[in-house]
N, C-alpha and C positions, 0 to 999 in steps of 0.2 A: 644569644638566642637560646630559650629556654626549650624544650620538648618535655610530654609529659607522657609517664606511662600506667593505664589502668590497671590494679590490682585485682583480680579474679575474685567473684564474694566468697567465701565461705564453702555456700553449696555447689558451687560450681567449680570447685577447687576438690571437695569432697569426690564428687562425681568423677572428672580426670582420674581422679586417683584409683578411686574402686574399678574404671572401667579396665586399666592396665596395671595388673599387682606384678606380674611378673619384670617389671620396665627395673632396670638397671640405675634408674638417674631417679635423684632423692630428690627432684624439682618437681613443683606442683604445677606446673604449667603442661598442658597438653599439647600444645605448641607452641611455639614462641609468640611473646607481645606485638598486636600490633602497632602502627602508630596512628596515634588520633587524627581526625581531620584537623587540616589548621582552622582558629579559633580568630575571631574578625581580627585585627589590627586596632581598632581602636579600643576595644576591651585587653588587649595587650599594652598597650601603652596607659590607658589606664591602670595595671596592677604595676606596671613600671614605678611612673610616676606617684611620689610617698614622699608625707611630709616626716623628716625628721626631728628627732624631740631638740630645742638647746645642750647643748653640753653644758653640766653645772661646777666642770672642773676650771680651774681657773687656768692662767699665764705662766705660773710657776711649775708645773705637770710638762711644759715644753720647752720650759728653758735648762740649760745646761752651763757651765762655767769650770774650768780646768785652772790647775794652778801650777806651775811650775817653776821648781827653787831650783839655783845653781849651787850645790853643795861639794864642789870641788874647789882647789886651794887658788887663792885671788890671781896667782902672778903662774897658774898650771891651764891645761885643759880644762872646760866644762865639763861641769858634771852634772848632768840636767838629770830631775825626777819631776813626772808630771804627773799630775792625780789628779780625781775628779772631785772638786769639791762643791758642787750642789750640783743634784738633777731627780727627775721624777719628784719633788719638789721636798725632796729631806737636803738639807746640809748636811755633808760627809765629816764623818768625825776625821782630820788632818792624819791624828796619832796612829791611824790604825793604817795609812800608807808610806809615812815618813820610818827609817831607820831607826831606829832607838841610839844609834849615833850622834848622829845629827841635831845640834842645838840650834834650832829655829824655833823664835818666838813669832807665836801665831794667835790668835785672839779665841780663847776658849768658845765652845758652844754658848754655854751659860750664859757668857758675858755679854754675847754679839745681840745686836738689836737688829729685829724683821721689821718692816713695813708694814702696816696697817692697811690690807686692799679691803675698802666696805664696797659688799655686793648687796644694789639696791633693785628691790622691783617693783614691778607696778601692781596693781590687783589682777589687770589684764593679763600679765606675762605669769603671772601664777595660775590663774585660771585657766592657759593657753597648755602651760607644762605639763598638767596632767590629762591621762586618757577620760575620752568623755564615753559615757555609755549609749 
């Protein structure tokens, strides 16, 4: 539930002020706000109610994928490292979480191939996206 509070104009902010120079408090208000009458219900539920634009980011923006090597010796304890290798929709370069130890072959950025997502639209759905005047 929202409440609103009227801001005093200008002259009448002025006027507070010149009537009491000697007042102590740096606020312009001559006395405290009051609060407004409540305003209909259905003029409230309509500022509520709002249509939101599409999002034009895609599926990859919310997906996330972790990777985790056991780099500990075969016949010892695990030695687990976990990283994050895609999210917010960059692939994470491997090199910059693994050891410099550690000889794991991992498939360069360069080399890796992405998916092709084609975003198709209508005239309609273009026309709808932007604000109308």
């Amino acid at each position: 539930m929202s409440s609103r509070i009227d801001i005093p104009s200008k002259a009448l902010r002025q006027t507070s002020t010149s009537l009491s120079p000697l007042s102590s408090s740096s606020s312009t208000y001559s006395t405290s706000p009051s609060t407004p009458a409540r305003s209909s219900t259905s003029a409230q539920k309509q500022k509520m109610i709002h249509e939101r634009r599409p999002s034009l980011l895609g599926s990859a923006i919310l997906k996330s994928e972790s990777t985790v090597i056991n780099i500990g010796e075969p016949d010892g304890p695990p030695r687990l490292i976990s990283y994050l290798s895609s999210s917010q929709g960059f692939a994470w370069n491997p090199e910059l979480f693994l050891p410099s130890y550690v000889d794991y072959d991992y498939t360069p950025l360069e080399n890796k191939r992405e998916p092709v997502i084609e975003i198709t639209l209508t005239d309609e759905e273009i026309a709808n996206m932007f604000p109308r005047n």
